[in-house]
Structures are given as structure tokens and as C-alpha cells.
LUMSEBA-44296 format. One record per residue: residue in one letter; x, y, z of N, C-alpha, C in turn; residue number from 1. Coordinates in nm, 2 decimals. Layout:
+----+--------+--------+--------+--------+--------+--------+--------+--------+--------+-----+
! aa !    n.X !    n.Y !    n.Z !   ca.X !   ca.Y !   ca.Z !    c.X !    c.Y !    c.Z !   i !
+----+--------+--------+--------+--------+--------+--------+--------+--------+--------+-----+
!  A !      X !      Y !      Z !      X !      Y !      Z !      X !      Y !      Z ! NUM !
...
+----+--------+--------+--------+--------+--------+--------+--------+--------+--------+-----+
END
This chain:
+----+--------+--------+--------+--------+--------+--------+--------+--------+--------+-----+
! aa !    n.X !    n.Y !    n.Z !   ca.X !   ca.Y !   ca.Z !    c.X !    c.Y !    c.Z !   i !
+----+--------+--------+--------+--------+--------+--------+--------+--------+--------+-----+
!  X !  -1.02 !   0.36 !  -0.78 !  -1.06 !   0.29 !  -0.66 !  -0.98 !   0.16 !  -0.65 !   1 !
!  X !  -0.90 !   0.14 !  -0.55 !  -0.85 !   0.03 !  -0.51 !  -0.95 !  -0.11 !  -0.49 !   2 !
!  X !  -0.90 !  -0.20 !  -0.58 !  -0.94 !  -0.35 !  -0.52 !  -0.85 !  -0.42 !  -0.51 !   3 !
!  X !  -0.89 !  -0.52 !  -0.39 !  -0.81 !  -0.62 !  -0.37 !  -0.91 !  -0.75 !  -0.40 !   4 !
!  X !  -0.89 !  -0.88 !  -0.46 !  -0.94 !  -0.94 !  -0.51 !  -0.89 !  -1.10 !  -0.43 !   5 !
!  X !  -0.89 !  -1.17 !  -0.35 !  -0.86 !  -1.29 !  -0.30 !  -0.93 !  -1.41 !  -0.34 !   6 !
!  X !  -0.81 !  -1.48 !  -0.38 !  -0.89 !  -1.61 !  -0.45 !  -0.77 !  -1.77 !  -0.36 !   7 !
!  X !  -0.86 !  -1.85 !  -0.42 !  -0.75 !  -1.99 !  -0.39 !  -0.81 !  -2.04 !  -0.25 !   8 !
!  X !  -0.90 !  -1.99 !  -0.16 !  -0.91 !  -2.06 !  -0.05 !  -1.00 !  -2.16 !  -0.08 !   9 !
!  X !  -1.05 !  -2.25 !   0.01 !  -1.10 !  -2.38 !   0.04 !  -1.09 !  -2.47 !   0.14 !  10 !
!  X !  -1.15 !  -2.60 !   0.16 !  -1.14 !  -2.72 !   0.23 !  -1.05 !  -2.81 !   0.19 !  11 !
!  X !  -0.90 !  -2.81 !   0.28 !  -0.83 !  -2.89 !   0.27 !  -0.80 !  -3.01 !   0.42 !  12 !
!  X !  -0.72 !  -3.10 !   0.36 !  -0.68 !  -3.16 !   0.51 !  -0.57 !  -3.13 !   0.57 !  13 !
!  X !  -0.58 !  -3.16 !   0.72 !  -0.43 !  -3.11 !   0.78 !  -0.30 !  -3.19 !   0.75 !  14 !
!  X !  -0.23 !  -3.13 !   0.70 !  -0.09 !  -3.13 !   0.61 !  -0.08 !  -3.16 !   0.49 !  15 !
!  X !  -0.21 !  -3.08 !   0.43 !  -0.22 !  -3.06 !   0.28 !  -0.16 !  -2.92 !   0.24 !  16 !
!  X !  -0.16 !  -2.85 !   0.13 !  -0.08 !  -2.74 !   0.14 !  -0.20 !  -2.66 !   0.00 !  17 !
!  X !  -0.20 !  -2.54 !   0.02 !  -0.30 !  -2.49 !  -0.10 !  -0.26 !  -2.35 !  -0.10 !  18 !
!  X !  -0.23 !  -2.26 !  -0.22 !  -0.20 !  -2.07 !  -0.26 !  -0.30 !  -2.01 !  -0.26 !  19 !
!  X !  -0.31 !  -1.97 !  -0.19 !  -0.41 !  -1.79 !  -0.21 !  -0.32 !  -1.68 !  -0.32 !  20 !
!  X !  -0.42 !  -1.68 !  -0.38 !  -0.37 !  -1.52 !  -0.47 !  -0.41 !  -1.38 !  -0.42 !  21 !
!  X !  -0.41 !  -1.29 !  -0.45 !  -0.46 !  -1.15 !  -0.41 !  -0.43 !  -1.08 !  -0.54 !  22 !
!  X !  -0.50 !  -1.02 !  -0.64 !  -0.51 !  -0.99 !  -0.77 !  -0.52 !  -0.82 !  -0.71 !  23 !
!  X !  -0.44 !  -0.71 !  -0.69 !  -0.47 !  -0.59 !  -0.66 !  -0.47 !  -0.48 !  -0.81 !  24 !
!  X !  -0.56 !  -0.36 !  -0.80 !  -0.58 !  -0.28 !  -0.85 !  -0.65 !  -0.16 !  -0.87 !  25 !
!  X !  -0.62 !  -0.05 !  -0.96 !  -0.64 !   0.08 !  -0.89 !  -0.59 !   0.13 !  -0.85 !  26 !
!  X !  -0.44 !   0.14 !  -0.83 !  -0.32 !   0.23 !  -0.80 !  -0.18 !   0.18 !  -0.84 !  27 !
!  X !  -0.10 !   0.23 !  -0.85 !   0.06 !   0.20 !  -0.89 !   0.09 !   0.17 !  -0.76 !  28 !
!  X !   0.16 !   0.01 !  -0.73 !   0.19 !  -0.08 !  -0.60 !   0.35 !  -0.07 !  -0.59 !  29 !
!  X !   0.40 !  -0.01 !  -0.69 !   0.54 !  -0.06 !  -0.69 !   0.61 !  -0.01 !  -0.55 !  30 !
!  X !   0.58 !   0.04 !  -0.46 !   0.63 !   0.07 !  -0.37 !   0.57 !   0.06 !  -0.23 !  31 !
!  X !   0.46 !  -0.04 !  -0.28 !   0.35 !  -0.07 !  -0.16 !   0.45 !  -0.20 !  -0.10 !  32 !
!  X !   0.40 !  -0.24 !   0.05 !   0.40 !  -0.32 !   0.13 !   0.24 !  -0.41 !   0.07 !  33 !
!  X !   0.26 !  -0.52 !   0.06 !   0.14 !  -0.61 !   0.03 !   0.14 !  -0.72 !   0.13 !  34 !
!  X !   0.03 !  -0.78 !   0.20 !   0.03 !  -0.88 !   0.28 !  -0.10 !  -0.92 !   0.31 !  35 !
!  X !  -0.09 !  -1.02 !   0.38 !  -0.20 !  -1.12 !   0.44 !  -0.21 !  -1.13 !   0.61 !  36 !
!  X !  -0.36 !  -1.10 !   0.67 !  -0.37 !  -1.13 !   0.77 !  -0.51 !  -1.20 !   0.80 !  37 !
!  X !  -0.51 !  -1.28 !   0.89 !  -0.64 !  -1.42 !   0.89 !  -0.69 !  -1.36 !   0.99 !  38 !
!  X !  -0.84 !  -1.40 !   1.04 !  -0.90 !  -1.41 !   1.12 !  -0.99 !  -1.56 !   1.17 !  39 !
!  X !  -0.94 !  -1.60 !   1.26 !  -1.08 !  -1.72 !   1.31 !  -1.16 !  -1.70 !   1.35 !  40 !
!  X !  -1.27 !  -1.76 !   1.40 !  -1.40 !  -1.72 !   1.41 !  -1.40 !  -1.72 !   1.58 !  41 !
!  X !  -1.39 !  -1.56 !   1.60 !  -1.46 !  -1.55 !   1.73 !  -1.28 !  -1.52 !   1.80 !  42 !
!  X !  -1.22 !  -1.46 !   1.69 !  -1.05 !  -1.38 !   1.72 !  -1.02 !  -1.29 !   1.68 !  43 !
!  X !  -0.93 !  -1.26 !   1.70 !  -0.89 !  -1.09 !   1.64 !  -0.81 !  -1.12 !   1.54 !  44 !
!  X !  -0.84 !  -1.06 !   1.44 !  -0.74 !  -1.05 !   1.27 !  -0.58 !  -1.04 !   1.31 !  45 !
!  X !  -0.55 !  -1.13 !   1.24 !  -0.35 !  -1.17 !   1.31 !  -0.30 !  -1.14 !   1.17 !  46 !
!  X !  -0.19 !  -1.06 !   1.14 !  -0.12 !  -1.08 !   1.06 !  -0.05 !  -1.19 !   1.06 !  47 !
!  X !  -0.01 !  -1.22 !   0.91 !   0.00 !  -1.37 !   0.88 !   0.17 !  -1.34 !   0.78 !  48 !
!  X !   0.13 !  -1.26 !   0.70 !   0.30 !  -1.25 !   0.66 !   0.30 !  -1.12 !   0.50 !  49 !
!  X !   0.39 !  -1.06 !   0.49 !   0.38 !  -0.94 !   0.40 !   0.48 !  -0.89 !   0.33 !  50 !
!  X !   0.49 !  -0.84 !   0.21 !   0.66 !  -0.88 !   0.11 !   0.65 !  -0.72 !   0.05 !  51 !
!  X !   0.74 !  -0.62 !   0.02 !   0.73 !  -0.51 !  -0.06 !   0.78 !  -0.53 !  -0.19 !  52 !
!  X !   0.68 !  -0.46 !  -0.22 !   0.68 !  -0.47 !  -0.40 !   0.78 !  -0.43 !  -0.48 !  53 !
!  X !   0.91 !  -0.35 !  -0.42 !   0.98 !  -0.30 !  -0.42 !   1.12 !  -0.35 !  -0.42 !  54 !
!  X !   1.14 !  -0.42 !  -0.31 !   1.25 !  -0.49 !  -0.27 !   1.26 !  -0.63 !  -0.26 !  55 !
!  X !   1.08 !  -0.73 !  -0.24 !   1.10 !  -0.82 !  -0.23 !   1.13 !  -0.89 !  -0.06 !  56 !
!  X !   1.18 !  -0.79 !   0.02 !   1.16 !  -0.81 !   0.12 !   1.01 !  -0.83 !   0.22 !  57 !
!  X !   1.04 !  -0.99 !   0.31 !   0.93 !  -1.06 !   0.36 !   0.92 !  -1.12 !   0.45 !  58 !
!  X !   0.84 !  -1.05 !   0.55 !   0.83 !  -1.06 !   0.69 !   0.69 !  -1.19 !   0.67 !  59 !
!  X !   0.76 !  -1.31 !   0.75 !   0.62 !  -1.39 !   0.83 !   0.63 !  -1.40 !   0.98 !  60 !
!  X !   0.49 !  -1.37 !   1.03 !   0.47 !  -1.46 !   1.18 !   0.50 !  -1.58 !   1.21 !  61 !
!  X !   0.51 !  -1.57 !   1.36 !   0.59 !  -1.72 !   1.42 !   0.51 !  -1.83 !   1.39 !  62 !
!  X !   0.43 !  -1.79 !   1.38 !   0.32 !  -1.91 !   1.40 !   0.30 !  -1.98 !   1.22 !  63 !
!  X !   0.36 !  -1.94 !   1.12 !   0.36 !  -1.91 !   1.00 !   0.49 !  -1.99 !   0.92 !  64 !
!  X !   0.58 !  -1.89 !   1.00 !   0.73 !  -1.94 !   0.94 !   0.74 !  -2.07 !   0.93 !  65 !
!  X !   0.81 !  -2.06 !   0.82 !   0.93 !  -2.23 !   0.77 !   0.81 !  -2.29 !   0.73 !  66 !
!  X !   0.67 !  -2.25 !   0.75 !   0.54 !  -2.34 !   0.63 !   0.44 !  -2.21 !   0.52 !  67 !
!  X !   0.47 !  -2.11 !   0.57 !   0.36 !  -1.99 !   0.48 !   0.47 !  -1.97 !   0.40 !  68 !
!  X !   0.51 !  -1.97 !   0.24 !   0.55 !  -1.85 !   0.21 !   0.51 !  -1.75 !   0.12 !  69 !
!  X !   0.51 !  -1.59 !   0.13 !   0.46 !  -1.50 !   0.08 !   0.56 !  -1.46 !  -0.03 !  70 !
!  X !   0.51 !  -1.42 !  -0.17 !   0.57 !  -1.41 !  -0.34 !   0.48 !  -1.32 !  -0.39 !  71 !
!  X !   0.62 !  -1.25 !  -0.47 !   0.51 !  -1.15 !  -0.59 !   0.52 !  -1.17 !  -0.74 !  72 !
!  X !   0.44 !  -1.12 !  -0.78 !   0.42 !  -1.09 !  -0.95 !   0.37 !  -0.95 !  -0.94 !  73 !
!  X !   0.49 !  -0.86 !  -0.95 !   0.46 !  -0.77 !  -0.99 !   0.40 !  -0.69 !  -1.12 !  74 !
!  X !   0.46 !  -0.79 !  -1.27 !   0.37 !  -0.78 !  -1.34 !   0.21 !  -0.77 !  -1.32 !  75 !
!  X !   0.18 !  -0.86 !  -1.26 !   0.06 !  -0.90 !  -1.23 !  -0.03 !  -0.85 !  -1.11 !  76 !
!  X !   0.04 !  -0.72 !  -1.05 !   0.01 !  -0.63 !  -0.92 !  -0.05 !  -0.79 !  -0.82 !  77 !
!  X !   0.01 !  -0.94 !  -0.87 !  -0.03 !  -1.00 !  -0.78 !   0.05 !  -1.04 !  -0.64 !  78 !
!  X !   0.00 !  -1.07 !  -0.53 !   0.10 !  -1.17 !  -0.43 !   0.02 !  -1.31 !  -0.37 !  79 !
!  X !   0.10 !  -1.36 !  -0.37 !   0.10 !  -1.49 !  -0.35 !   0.10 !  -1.55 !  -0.16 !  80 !
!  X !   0.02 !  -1.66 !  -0.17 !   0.06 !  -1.70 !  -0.07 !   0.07 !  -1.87 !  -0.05 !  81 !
!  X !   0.18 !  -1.90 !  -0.04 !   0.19 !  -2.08 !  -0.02 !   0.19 !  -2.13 !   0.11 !  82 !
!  X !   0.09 !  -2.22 !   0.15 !   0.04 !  -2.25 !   0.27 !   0.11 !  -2.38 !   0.23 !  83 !
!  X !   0.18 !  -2.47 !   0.29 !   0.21 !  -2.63 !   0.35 !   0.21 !  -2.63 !   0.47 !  84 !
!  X !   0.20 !  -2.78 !   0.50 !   0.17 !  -2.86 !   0.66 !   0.06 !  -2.78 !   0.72 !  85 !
!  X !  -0.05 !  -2.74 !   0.65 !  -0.15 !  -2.71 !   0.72 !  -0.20 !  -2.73 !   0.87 !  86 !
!  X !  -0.23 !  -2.67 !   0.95 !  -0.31 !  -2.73 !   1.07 !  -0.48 !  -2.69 !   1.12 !  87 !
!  X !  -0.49 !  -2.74 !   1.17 !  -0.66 !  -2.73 !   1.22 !  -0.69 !  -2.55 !   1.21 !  88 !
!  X !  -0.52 !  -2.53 !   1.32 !  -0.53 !  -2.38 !   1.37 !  -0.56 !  -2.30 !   1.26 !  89 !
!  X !  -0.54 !  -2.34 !   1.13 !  -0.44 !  -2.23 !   1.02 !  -0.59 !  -2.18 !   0.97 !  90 !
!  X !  -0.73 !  -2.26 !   1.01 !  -0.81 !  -2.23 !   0.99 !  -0.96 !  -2.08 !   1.00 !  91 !
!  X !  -0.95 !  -1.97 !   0.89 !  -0.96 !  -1.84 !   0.91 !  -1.01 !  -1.83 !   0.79 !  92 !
!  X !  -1.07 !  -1.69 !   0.76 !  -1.09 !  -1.59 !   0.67 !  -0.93 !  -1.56 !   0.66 !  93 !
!  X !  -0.91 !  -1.55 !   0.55 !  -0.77 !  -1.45 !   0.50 !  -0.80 !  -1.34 !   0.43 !  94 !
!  X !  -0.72 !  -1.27 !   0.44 !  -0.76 !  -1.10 !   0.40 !  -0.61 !  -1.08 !   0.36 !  95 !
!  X !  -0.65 !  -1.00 !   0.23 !  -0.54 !  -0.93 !   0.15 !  -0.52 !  -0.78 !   0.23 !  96 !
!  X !  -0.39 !  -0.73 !   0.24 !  -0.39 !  -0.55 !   0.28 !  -0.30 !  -0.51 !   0.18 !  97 !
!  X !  -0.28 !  -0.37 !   0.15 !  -0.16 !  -0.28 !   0.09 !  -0.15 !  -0.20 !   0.25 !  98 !
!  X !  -0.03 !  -0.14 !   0.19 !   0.00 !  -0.06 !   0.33 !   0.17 !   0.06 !   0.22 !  99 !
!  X !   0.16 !   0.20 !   0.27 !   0.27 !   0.22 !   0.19 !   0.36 !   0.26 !   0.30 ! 100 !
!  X !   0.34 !   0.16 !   0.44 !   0.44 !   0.19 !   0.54 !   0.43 !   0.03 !   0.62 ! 101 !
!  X !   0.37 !   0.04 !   0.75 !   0.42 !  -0.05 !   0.83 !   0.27 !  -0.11 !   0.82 ! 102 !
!  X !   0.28 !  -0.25 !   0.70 !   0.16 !  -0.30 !   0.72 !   0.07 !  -0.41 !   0.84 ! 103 !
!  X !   0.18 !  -0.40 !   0.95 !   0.16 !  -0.44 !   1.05 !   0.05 !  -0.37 !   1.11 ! 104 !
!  X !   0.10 !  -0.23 !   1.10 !  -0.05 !  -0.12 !   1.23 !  -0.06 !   0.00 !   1.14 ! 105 !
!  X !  -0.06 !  -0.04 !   1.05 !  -0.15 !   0.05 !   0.93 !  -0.18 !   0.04 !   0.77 ! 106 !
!  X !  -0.23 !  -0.12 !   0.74 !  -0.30 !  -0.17 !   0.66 !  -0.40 !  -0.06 !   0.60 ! 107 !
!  X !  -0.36 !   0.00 !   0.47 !  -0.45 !   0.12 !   0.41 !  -0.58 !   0.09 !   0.36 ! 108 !
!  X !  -0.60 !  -0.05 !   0.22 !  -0.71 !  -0.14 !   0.18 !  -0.69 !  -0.27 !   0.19 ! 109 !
!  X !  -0.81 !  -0.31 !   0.20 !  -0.84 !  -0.45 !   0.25 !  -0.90 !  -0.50 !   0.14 ! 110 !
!  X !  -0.87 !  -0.67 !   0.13 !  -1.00 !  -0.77 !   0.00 !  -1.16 !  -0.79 !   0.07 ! 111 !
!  X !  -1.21 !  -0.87 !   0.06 !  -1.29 !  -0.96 !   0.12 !  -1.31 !  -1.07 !   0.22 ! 112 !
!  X !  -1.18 !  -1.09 !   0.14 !  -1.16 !  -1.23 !   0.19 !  -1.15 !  -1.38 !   0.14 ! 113 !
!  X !  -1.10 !  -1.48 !   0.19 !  -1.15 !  -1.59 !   0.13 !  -1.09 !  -1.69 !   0.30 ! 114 !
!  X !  -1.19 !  -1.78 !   0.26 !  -1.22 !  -1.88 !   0.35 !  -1.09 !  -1.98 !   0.31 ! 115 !
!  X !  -1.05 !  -2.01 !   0.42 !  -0.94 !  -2.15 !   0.44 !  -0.99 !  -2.22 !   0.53 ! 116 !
!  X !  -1.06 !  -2.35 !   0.51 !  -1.10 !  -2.46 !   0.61 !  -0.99 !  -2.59 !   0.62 ! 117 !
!  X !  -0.96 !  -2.60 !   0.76 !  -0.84 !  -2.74 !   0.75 !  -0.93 !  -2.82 !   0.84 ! 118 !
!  X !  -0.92 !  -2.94 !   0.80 !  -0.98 !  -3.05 !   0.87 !  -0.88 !  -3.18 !   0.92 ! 119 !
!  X !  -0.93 !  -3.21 !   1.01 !  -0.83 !  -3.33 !   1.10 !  -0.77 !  -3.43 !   1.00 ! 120 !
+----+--------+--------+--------+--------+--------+--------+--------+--------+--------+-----+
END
């Protein structure tokens, strides 16, 4: 059984910077696509940015780039995410996905979640 496990969120201020983890397990990743997509409250779930476990190659959103960046530990079936220059907006639920293709429009399992609050 697949889990995805999301840890590191919280209450930070805007242009503070804080990592989310995603601890996955339950299957062999080495060739998964792993990534993050947020939701705000009362929006549709946006992808946010996603790296293959394989190559290391890492796609982020516009809205994302040059402040999110997404890292693996493949030892550790974990990926990473470093959030700086926070803003009000950046505020969501974040969700871990695997995907063993285009984890853009077919995200296979999902985490929980964890909460990211930015304040003014």
C-alpha cells in the first residue's frame, strides 16, 4: 500500500521561507515522477512543481519559479520542497503526488496534506 506522508507546513510570515517533506512508501519510486500541488480554500488544486526520481529532472509553475525549489533523497524515497519569499497567495493545503507518467494530468497517489499559512 502506497503512502505519502507530508510534513514541514505551518504559520509563517510573508518573506519568510519554510521545507515541506513528503516521506513516500510502499513501492519502488525509482522511476516515479514525484511532486506537489496546493490548494486554497475555495480553488482548484494547482500544481506547484515535480522532479523524477530518476533523472532529477524539475519542472515548477510560473507562479512558483525562481522561489519554490523541488529536491530528492532518493535514499530516503523522500522529496523536498524549499519555499522562500513567501506570499499571502502561497497560502494552501499542499499535497504530495507520485505519478509514473505526466504528473501534471495523472497524479496516481496522493498524501494528506499539510497546511501552509502566510501572514502579512
Amino acid at each position: 500500500q502506497v503512502q505519502l506522508v507530508e510534513s514541514g507546513g505551518g504559520l509563517v510570515q510573508a518573506g519568510d521561507s519554510l521545507t515541506l517533506s513528503c516521506a513516500a512508501s510502499g513501492r519502488t519510486f525509482s522511476h516515479y515522477n514525484m511532486g506537489w500541488f496546493r490548494q486554497a480554500r475555495g480553488k482548484e488544486r494547482e500544481f506547484v512543481a515535480a522532479i523524477n526520481l530518476n533523472s532529477g529532472i524539475t519542472s515548477h509553475s510560473d507562479s512558483v519559479e525562481g522561489r519554490f525549489t523541488i529536491s530528492k533523497d532518493n535514499a530516503k524515497n523522500t522529496v523536498y520542497l524549499q519555499m522562500s519569499s513567501l506570499k499571502r497567495e502561497d497560502t494552501a493545503v499542499y499535497f504530495c503526488a507520485t505519478a509514473l507518467e505526466n504528473i501534471r494530468i495523472g497524479a496516481e497517489d496522493w498524501g494528506r496534506g499539510t497546511q501552509v499559512a502566510v501572514s502579512a
